[in-house]
C-alpha positions as CSV (number, residue, x, y, z in Angstrom):
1,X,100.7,90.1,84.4
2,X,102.3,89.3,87.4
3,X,100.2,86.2,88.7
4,X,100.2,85.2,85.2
5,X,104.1,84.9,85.2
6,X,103.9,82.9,88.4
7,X,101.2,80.6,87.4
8,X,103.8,80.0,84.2
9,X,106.9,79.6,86.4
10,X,104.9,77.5,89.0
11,X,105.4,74.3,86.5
12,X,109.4,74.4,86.9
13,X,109.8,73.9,90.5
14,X,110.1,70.4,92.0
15,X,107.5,69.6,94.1
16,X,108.5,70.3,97.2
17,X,110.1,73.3,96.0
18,X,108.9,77.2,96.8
19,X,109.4,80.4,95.6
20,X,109.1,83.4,97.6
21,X,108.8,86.9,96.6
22,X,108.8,89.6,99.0
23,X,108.7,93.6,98.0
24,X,108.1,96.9,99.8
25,X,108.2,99.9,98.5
26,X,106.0,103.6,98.8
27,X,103.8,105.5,96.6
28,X,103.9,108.8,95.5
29,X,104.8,110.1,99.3
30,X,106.3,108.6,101.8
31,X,104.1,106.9,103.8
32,X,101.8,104.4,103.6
33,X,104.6,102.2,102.8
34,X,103.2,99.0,100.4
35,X,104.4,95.6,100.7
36,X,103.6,92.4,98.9
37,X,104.6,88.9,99.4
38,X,103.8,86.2,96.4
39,X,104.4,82.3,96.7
40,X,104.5,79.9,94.2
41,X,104.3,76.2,96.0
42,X,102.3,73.3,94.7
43,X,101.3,74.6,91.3
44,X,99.5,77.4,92.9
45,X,100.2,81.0,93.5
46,X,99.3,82.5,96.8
47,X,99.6,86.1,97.7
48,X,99.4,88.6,100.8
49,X,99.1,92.3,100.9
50,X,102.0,93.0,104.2
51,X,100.7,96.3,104.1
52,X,98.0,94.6,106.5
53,X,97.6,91.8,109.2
54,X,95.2,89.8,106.6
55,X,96.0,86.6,105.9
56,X,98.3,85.1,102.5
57,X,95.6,84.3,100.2
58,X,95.3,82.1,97.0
């Protein structure tokens, strides 16, 4: 649902426009903390797990 909303809101930015979305939060405990990072940029939606030191991926 998520990607499919940025994919949708991807075609009403200007082109050299970008939309970042960063969030953290935790799960049930406290720890491991999860954080996310989605950008929409030239029609495309990229996205990175910050939980980790992987790279932003498409």
């Amino acid at each position: 649902m998520t990607h499919e909303f940025l994919r949708t809101l991807a075609s009403y930015l200007e082109p050299d426009e970008e939309f970042d979305i960063q969030t953290a939060g935790f799960t049930k405990c406290r720890f491991p903390v999860l954080a996310k990072r989605h950008v929409v940029r030239n029609d495309e939606v990229l996205h990175a797990d910050l939980s980790s030191h992987e790279p932003i991926k498409r």
